[in-house]
Backbone as CSV, one residue per row, in Angstrom:
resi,resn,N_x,N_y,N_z,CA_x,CA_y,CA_z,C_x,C_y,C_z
1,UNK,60.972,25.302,23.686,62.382,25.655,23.766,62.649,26.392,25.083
2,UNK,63.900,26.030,25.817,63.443,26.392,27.196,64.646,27.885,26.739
3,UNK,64.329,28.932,27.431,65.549,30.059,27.942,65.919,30.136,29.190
4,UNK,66.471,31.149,29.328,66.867,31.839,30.574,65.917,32.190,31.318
5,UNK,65.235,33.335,30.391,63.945,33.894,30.943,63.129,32.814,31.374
6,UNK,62.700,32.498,30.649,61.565,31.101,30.987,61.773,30.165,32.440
7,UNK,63.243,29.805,32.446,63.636,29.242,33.501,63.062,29.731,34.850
8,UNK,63.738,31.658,34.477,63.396,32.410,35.780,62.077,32.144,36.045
9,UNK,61.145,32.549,35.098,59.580,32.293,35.376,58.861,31.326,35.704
10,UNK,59.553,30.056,35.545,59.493,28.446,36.128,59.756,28.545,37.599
11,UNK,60.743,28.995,38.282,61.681,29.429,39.469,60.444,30.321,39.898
12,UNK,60.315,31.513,39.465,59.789,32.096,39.930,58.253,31.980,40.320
13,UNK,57.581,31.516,39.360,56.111,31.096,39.714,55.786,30.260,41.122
14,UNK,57.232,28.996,40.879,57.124,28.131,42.030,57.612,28.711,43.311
15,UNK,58.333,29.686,43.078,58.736,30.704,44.232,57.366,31.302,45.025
16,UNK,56.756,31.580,44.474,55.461,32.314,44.495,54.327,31.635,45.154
17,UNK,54.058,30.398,44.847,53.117,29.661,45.419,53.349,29.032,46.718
18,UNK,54.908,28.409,46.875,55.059,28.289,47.704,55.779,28.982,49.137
19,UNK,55.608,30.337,48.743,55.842,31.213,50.222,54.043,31.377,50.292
20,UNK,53.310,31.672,49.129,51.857,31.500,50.037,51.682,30.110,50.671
21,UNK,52.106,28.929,49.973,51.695,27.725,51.046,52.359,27.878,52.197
22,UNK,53.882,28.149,51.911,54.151,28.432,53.788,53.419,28.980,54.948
23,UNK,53.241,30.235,54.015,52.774,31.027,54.967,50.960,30.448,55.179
24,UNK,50.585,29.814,54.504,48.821,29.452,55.054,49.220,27.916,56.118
25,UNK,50.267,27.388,55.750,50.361,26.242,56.385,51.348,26.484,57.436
26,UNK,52.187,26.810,57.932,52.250,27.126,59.081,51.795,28.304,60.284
27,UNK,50.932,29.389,59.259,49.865,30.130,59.924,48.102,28.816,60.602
28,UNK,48.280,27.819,60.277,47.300,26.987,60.742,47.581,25.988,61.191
29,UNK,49.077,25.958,61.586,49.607,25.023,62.929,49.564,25.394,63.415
30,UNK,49.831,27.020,63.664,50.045,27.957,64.744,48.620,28.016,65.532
31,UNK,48.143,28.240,64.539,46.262,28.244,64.989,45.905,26.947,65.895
32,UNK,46.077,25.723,64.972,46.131,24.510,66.283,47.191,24.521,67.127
33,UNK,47.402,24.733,67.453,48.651,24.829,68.708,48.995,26.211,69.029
34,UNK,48.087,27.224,69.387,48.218,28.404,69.625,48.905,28.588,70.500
35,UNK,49.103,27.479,71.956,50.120,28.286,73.233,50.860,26.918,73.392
36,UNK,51.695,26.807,72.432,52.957,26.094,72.280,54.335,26.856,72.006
37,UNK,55.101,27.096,73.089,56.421,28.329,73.126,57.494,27.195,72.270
38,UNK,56.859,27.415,70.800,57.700,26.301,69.974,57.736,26.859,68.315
39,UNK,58.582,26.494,67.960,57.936,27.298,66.425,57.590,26.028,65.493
40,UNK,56.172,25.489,65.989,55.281,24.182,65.641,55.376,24.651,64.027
41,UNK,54.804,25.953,63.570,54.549,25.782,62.649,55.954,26.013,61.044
42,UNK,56.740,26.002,61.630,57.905,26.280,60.829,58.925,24.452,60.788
43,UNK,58.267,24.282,61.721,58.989,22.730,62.172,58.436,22.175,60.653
44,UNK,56.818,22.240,61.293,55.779,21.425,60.086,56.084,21.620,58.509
45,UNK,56.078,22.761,58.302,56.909,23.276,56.987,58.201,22.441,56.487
46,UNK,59.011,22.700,57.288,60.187,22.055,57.040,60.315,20.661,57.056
47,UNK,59.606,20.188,57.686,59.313,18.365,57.902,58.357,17.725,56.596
48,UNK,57.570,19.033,56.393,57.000,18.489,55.293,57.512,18.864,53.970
49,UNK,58.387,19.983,53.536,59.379,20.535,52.476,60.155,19.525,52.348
50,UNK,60.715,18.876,53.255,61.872,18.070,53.437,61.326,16.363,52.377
51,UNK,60.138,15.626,53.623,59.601,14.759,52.567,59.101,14.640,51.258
52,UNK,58.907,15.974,50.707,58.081,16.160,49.583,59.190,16.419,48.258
53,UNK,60.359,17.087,48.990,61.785,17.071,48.083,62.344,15.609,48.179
54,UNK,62.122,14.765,48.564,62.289,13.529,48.231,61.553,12.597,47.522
55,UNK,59.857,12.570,47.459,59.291,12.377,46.769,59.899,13.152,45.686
56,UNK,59.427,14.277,45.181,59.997,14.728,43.994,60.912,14.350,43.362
57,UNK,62.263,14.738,44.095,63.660,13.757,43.806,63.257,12.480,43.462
58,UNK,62.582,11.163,43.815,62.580,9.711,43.701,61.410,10.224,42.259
59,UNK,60.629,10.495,41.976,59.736,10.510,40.467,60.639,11.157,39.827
60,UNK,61.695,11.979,39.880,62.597,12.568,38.670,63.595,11.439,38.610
61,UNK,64.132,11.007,39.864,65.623,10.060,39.666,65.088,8.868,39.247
62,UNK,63.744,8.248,39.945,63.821,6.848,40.092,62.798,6.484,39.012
63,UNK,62.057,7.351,38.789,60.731,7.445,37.851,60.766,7.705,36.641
64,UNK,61.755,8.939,36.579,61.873,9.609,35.409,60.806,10.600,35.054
65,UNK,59.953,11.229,35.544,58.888,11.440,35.498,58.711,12.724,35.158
66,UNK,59.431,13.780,35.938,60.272,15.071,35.627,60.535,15.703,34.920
67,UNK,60.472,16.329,33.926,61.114,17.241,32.955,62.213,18.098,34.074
68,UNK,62.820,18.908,32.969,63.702,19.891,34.102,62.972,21.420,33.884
69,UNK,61.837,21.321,33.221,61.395,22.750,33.710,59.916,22.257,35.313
70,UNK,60.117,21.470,35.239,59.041,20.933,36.238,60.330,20.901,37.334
71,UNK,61.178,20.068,37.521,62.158,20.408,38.532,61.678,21.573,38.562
72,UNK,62.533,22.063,38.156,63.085,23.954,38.358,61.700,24.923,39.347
73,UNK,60.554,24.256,38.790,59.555,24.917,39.382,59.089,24.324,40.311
74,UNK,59.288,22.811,40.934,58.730,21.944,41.894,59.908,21.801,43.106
75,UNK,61.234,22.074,42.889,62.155,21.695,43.494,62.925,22.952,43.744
76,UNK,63.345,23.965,42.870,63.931,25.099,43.399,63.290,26.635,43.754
77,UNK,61.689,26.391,42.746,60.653,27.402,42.721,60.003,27.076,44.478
78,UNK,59.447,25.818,43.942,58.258,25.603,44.874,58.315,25.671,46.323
79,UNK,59.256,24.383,46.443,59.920,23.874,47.637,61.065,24.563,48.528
80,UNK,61.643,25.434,47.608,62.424,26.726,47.813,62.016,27.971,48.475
81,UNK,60.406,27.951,48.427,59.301,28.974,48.961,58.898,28.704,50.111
82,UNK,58.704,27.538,49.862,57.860,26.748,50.730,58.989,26.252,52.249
83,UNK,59.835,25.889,51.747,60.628,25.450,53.651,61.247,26.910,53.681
84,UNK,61.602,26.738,54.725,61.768,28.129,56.047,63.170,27.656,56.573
85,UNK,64.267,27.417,55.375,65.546,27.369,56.731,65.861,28.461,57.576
86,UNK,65.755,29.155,56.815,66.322,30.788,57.143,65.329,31.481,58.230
87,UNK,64.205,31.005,58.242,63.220,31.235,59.649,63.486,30.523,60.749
88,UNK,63.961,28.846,60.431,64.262,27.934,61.531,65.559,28.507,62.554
89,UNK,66.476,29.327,61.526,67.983,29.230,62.116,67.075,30.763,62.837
90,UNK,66.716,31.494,62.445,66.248,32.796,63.308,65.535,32.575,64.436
91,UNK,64.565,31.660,64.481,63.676,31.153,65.417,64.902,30.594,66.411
92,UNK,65.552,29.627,66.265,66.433,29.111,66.791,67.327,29.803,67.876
93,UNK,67.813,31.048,67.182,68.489,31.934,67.853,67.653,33.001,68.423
94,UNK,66.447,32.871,68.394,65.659,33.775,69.328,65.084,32.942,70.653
95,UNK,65.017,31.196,70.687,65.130,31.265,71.129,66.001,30.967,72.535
96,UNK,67.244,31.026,71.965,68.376,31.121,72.772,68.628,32.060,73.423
97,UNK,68.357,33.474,72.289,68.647,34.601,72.851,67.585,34.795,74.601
98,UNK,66.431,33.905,74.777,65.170,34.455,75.431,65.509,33.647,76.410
99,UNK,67.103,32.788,76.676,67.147,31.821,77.381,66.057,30.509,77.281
100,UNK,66.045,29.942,76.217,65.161,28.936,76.185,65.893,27.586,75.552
101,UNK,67.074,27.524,76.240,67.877,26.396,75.649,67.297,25.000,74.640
102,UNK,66.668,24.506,75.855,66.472,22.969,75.621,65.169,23.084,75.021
103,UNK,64.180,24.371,74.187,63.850,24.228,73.195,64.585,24.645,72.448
104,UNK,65.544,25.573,72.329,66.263,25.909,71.008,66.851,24.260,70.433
105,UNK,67.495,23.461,71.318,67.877,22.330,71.250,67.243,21.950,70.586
106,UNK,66.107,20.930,71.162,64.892,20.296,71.088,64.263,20.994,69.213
107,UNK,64.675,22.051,68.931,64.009,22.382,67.808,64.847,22.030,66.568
108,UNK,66.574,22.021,66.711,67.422,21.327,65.632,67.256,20.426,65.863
109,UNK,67.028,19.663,66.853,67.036,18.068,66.797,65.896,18.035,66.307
110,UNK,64.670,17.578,66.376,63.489,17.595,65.808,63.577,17.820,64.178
111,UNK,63.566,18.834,64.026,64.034,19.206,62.495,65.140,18.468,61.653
112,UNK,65.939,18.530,61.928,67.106,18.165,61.390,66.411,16.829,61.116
113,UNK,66.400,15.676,62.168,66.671,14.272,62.361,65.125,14.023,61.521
114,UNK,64.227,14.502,62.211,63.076,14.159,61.347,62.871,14.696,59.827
115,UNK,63.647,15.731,59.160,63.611,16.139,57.948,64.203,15.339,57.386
116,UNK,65.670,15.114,57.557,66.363,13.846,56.672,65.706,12.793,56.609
117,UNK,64.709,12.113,58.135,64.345,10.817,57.927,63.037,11.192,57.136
118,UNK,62.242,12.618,56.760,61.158,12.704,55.411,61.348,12.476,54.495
119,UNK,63.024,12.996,54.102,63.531,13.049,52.300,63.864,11.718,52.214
120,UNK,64.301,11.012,52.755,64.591,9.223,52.867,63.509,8.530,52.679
121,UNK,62.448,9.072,53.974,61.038,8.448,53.696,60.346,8.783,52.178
122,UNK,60.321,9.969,51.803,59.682,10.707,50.536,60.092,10.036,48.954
123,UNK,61.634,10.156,49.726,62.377,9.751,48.167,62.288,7.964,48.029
124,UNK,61.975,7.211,49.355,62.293,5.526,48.990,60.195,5.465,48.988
125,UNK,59.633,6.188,49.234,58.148,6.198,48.763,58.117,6.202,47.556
126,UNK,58.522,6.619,46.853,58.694,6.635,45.041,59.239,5.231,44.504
127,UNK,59.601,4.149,45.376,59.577,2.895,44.564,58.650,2.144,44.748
128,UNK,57.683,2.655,45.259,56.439,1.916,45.548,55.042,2.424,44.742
129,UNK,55.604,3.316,44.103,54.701,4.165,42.843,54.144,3.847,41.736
């Protein structure tokens, strides 16, 4: 029987795991690409948050596969932990602030264009399942 509470703790668990995956997985892009004036490893996060919420999405929509306490913990817990918008838009504006245009550029474009084309890629990967 699902509650409120329960929900939170679904949310929350997946909250939990995935700010540690963030943080181990783009702490070891950073590591490979140590003197790249880029934020490689927040890109990677987000490029890969992005495809993996589409997979997910295509086994709940297209699959059925899903429960909604598995959502809740794979899609608003997990994946919710796990991408970094709120680091991208900071990164972004730092580095504008440092005069570094045409990477600040170079870093929404990248992101943006390649995240949508993950959740497209992620979510039309699920009819091949």
């Amino acid at each position: 029987m699902r509650t409120a509470i329960l929900d939170l703790v679904y949310v929350g668990l997946g909250g939990f795991v995935g700010a540690i995956g963030r943080y181990l997985a783009s702490g070891a892009v950073h590591h490979l690409f140590p003197n790249i004036y880029f934020p490689i490893g927040t890109a990677a996060v987000n490029i890969i948050g992005c495809f993996l919420i589409g997979v997910f999405t295509g086994l709940a929509e297209l699959r059925n596969l899903l429960g909604p306490e598995m959502r809740m913990f794979l899609l608003i817990g997990l994946l919710g932990g796990f991408t970094t918008f709120s680091t991208f838009g900071h990164e972004t504006v730092a580095l504008m602030r440092d005069g570094e245009f045409l990477p600040a550029v170079g870093n929404v474009l990248i992101q943006v264009i390649i995240g949508l084309a993950g959740v497209w890629l992620g979510y039309n990967v699920t009819r091949y399942i």
